[in-house]
MARNU-886228 format. One record per residue (C-alpha): x, y, z. Coordinates in nm, 2 decimals, padded with zeros to 4 digits. Layout:
[[X, Y, Z]],
...
***
This chain:
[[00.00, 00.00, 00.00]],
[[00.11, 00.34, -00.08]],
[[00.23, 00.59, 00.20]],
[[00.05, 00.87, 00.29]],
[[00.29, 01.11, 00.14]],
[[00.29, 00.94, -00.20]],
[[-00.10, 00.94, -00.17]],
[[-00.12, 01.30, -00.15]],
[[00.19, 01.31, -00.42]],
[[-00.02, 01.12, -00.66]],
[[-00.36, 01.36, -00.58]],
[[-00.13, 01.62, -00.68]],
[[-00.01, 01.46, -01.02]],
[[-00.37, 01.37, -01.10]],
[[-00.41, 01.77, -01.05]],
[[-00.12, 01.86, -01.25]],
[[-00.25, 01.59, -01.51]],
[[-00.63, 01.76, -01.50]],
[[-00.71, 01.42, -01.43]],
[[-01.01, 01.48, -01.13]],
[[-01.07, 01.13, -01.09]],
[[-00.76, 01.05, -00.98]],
[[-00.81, 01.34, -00.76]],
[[-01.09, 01.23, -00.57]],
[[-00.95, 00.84, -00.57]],
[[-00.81, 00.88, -00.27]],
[[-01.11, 01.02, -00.09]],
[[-01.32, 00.84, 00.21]],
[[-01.68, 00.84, 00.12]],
[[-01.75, 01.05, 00.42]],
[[-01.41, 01.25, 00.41]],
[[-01.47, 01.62, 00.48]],
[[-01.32, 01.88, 00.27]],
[[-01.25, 02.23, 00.42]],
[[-01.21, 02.53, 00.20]],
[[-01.15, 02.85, 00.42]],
[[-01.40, 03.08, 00.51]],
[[-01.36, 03.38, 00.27]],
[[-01.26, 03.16, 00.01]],
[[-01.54, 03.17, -00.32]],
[[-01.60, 02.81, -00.27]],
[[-01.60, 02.82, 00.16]],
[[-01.75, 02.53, 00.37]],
[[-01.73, 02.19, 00.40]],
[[-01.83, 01.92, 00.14]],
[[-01.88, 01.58, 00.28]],
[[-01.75, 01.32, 00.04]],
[[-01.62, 01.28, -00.30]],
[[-01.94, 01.40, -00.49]],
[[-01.98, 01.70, -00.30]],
[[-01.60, 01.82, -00.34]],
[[-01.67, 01.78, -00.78]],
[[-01.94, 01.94, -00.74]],
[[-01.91, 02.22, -00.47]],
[[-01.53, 02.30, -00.55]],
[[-01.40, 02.16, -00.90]],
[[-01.67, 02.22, -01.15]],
[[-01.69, 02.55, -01.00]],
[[-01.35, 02.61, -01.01]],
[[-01.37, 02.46, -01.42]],
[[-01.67, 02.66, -01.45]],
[[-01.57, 03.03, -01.31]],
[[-01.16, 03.02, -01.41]],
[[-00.96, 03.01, -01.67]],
[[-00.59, 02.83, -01.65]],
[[-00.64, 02.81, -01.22]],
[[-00.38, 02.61, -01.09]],
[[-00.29, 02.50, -00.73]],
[[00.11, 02.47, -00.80]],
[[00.23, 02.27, -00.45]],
[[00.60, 02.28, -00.42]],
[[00.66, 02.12, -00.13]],
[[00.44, 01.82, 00.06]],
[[00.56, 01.78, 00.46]],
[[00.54, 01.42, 00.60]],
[[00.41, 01.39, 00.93]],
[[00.28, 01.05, 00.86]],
[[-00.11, 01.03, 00.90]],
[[-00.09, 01.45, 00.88]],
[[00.07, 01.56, 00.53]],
[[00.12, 01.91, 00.45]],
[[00.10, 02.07, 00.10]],
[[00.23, 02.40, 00.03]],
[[00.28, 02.64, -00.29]],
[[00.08, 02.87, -00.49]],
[[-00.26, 02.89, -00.66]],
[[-00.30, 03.10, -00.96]],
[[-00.59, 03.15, -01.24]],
[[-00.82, 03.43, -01.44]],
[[-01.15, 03.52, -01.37]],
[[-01.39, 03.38, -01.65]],
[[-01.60, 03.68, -01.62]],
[[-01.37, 04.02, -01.47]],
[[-01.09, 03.87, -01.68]],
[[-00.89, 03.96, -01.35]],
[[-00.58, 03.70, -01.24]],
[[-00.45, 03.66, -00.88]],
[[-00.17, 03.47, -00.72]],
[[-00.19, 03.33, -00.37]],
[[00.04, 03.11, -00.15]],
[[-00.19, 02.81, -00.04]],
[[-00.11, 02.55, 00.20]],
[[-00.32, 02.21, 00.21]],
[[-00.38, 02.00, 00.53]],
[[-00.45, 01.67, 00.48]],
[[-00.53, 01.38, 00.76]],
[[-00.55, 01.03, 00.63]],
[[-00.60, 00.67, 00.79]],
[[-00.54, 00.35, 00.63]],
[[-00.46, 00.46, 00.33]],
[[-00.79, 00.74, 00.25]],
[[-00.82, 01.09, 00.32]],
[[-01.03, 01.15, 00.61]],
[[-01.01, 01.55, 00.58]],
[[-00.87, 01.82, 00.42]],
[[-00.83, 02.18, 00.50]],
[[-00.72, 02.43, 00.31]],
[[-00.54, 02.80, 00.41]],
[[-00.52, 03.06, 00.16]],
[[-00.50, 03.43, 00.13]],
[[-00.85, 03.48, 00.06]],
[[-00.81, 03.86, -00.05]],
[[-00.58, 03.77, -00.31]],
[[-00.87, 03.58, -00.44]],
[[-01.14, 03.78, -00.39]],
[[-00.95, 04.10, -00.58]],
[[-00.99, 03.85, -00.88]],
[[-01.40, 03.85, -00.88]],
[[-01.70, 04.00, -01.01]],
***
């Protein structure tokens, strides 16, 4: 079985690859998945579905070339750390931003249980309509 780290290594791939399946692989059915408050897509989505549709086809749908560019991953075994930079254009202000990110994830027996994610929300919002 893969380690955590390379769990989280390989969500990051399937990211880099545009591949969401292999995103969401690694997701618990009941996982919960954090974006900050402040953040366009803030709350928590319960479960693989919920994080397609409540975060990534919004994200497809509202931004043009967003990326979340993570340049370093921290082990700390069943808590793995992500940290880098998103980036991405504004479908409709035609506005870009760049904000450093940092992802915590917590995983057991090999799924993601929860993740939470930290951003400079402002950065963001300076982007929207």
């Amino acid at each position: 079985m893969p380690s955590n780290y390379e769990i989280i290594r390989d969500h990051y791939a399937a990211s880099d690859r545009g591949d969401l399946e292999g995103m969401l692989a690694p997701l618990a059915p009941d996982a919960r998945w954090t974006e900050m408050a402040g953040f366009p897509y803030a709350g928590t989505y319960l479960g693989p579905d919920e994080v397609r549709r409540g975060v990534f086809e919004r994200i497809a749908a509202e931004w043009d070339g967003y990326t979340a560019a993570i340049t370093e991953l921290i082990d700390g075994g069943d808590t793995i750390v992500g940290l880098g930079t998103y980036s991405g254009t504004n479908r409709d202000t035609g506005r870009s931003f760049e904000a450093r990110v940092a992802h915590v994830w917590r995983l057991e027996d090999g799924r993601v249980l929860a993740f939470e994610q930290f951003t400079d929300t402002a950065r963001v919002a300076d982007a929207l309509p």
